[in-house]
N, C-alpha and C positions, 0 to 999 in steps of 0.2 A: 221219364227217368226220375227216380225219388233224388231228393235232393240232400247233398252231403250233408251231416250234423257234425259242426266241432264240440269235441265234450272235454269240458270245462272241468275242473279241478280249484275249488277254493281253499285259500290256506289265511285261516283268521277270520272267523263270521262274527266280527264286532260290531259296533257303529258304522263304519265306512262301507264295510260289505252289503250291510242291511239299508245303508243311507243312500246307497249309489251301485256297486258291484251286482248286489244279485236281481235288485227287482229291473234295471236296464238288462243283463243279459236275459235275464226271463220273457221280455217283448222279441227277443230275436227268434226267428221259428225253426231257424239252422242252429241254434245252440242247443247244447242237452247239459244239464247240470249235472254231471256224475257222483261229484268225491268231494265232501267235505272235514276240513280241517279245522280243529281248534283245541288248546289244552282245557277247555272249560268243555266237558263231551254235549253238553245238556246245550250249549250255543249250538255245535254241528249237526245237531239233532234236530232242534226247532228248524234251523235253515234247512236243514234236508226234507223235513216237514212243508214247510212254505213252498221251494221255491225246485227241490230235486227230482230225479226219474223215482219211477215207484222201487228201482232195484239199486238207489246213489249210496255209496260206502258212507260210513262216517270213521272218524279218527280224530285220534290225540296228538298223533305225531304224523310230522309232515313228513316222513324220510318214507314213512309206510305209503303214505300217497302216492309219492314220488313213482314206485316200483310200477304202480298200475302204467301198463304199456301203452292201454284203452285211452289216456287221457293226453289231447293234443296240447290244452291250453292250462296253465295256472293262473289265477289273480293273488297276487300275495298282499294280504288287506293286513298288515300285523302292524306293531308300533314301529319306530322309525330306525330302532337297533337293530332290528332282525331283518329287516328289507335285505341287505347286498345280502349275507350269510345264505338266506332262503332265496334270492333270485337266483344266485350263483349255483347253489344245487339244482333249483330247476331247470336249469338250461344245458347242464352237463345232463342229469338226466334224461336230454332232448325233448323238454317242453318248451314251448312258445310263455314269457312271461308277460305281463303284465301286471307291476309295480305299484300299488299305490304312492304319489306324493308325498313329501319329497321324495328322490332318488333313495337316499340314505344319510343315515345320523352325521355320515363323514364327508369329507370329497376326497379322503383315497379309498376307500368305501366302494365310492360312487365309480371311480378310474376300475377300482378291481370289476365292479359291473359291464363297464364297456366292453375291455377283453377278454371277457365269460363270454360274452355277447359274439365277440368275433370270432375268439375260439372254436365256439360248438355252430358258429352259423345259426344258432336259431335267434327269433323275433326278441325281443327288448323292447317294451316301450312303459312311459310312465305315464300315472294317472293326475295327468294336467287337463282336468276338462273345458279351461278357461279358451283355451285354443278352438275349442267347439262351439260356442256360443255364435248363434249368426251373426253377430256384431264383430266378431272376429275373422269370422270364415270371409264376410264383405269386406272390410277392411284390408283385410289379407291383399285380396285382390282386388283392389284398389293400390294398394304401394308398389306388388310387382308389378302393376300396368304403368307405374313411374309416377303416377300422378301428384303425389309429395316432395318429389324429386329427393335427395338427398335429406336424412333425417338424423342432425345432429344434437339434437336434444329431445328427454324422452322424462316422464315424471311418472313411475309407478307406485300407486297408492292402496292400502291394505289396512285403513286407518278406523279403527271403533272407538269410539265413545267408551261405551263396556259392552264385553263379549270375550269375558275370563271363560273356554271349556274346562269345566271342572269335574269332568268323568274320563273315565278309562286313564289313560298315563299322562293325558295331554300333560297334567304339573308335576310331572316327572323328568326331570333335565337327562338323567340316567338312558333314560327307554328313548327319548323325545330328541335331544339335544340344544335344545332350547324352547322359550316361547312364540310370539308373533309372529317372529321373522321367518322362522323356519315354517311354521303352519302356513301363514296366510300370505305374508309377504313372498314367500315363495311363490304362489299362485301369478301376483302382479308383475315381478320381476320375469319368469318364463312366458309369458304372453308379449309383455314388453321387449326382449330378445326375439322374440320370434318375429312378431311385427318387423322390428329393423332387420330383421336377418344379419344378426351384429352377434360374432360366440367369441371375440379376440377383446377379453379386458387388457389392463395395460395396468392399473393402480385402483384400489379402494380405500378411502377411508369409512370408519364406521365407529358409532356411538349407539350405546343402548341402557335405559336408564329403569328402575326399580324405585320410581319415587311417588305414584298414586297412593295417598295413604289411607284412605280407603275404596278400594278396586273392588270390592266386589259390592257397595252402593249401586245399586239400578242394573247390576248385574243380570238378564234376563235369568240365565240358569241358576240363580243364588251362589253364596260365599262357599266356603273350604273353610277345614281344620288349620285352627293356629299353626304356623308354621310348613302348611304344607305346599303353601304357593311360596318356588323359590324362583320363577321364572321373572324375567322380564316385562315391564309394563308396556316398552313400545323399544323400537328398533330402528335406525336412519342409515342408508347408506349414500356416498357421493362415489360415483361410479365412472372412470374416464378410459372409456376404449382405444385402443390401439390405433384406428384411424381420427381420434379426437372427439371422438360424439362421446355426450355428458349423459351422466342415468341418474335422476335422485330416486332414492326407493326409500319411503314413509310407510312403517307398519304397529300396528299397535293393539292390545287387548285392551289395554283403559288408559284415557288421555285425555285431561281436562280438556276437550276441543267442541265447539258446538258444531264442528263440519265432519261428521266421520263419510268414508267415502269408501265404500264398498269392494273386498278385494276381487281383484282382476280389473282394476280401475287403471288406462293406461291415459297419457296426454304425448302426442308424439309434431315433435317441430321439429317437420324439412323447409329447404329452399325454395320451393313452387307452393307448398300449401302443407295446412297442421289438418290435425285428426286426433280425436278421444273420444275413449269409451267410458262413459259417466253413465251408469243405465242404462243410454241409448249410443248410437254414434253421430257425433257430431264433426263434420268438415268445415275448416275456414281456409278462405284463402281471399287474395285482391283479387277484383275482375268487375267490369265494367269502371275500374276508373270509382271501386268503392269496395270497403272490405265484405266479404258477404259470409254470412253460417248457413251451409247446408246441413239438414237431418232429413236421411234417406227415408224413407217407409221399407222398414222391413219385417212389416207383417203380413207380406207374401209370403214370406219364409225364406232361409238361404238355404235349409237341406232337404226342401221338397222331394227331392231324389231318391231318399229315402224311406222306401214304402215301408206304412205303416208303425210309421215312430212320429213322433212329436220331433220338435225343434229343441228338446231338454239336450242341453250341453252331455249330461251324464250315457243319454241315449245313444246320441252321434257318435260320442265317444266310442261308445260298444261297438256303433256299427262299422264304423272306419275301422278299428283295430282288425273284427273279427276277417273283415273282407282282405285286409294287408294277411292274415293269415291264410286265408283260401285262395286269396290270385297271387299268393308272395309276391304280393307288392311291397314295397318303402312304407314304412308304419309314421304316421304325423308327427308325434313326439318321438323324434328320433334320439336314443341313449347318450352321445355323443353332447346333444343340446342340455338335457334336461344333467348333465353334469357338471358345464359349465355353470348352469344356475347354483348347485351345491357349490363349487367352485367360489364363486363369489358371495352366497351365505357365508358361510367359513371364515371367508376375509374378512368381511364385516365384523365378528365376533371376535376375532384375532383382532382388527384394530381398536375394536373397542375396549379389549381387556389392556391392549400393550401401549394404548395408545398414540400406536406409530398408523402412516399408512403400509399398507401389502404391497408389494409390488409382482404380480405376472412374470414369469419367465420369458 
């Protein structure tokens, strides 16, 4: 029996698409890249070139996408404006979406996404690859097996030295909705939520400051036009959920700090024993009458399961999504979570400009 092929529809063959979306769906042998989208036609071209069937459409306009019947799946790889607008037509359209990070520029944005999602009954998920990382997938299970027991403190970290993106919109507050925090801090904070299995804020404050005065020194990508970086140099949120567990979230493109610490960095303290992912993952807990740091080996791999991909977060990703479409199963980044993270973005920016904290309904 030949085996089903989902075909795939991309809308935005930017950076993100070419970084992560196309050459991961490309390793899966049940996908077919049909239909590519971009307003730049010469982008949808090259990628249909690379990565498409020898018969994959190309297009300017995603609404023209849309109409192809042929296509189960979109990835909407666009800036962070257009994300709800374009998931929401696809899923009315009765496509399976798949979002690039963050959800959207908003969090009512992000809410109008959930109930497109409910509405039409099809898949929603975002692209949070951090959740896929075997450091995470272990970890994971490890907390639902209780072993941390209760976890009332949690530090997510998303912290650079310098690592101003200075291409495509990223310094566009307009298309983007901010800098750091929204890019990368986002990354740390949704992994960190997931971990605790904690979506009930309760209050946020937040601070975020534009004072590195020269940010793009040691810059790996180089400087921008005078005036054209108006974003944020770094972001801080104090985060106090509804059952009392504390969240600090540290994000930053340029930060006088000689400790920058890689986003999707989490450090998580329960009542029986802590856990962080720095790189690797590291367990502490008392035992024997001494405090002890366990670091697992996991270069067995945690998604050996997975024939013929690597353990690349971006890979897994693909594959977990694709297969929650073929067995409709529960997709890992469920819409619901990855909007609570907008959610509390948002608060952060709101207290930092009002200087009050938010408080949760």
């Amino acid at each position: 029996m030949m085996e089903r092929k989902v075909k795939v529809g991309i809308i935005g063959c930017g950076g993100i698409a070419n970084g992560k979306h196309m050459p991961s769906l490309s390793k899966l042998s049940d996908v077919e890249l049909v239909a590519f989208c971009d307003l730049v036609e010469e982008k949808a071209i090259k990628a249909k070139e690379q990565y498409g069937t020898p018969d994959a459409k190309v297009y300017t306009d995603y609404k023209e996408l849309l109409k192809d019947g042929e296509i189960e799946v979109v990835h909407v790889c666009t800036p962070n404006r257009s994300h709800a607008p374009i998931s929401i037509d696809s899923l009315y359209a009765g496509k399976h979406v798949m979002c690039e990070k963050p959800m959207a520029k908003t969090a009512e944005d992000a809410r109008k996404m959930v109930a497109a999602a409910k509405e039409t009954g099809k898949k929603l998920t975002i692209g949070y690859q951090h959740r896929h990382k075997p450091e995470a997938i272990y970890l994971k299970s490890v907390i639902e097996r209780g072993d941390l027991g209760e976890i009332y403190l949690a530090k997510a970290y998303a912290v650079r030295r310098r690592g101003t993106p200075n291409w495509g919109v990223f310094l566009n507050e307009y298309e983007q909705g901010g800098g750091p925090l929204i890019d990368i801090g986002t990354h740390s904070l949704d992994v960190t939520l997931y971990l605790m299995n904690n979506y009930e804020p309760r209050m946020v404050v937040g601070t975020k400051y534009k004072k590195v005065s020269n940010p793009e020194c040691g810059n790996p990508w180089g400087g921008w036009k005078e005036g054209e970086n108006t974003m944020e140099d770094s972001a801080f949120g104090f985060i106090v959920m509804k059952n009392g567990a504390t969240i600090i979230l540290e994000s930053s493109w340029a930060l006088n700090t000689i400790e920058p610490i890689q986003e999707g960095s989490t450090v998580l303290c329960g009542t029986d024993a802590g856990a962080q992912i720095k790189g690797g993952v590291t367990i502490n807990k008392a035992e024997f009458n001494r405090l002890v740091e366990i670091k697992p080996d996991l270069s067995s791999g945690g998604v050996a399961f997975y024939e013929g991909i690597s353990d690349n977060p971006a890979e897994v990703e693909a594959r977990r999504w694709i297969d929650a479409v073929k067995n409709d199963t529960e997709v890992v980044v469920k819409p619901e979570q990855a909007c609570v993270v907008s959610e509390i973005l948002e608060a952060i920016y709101t207290s930092a400009k009002t200087g009050q904290p938010v408080y949760f309904e």
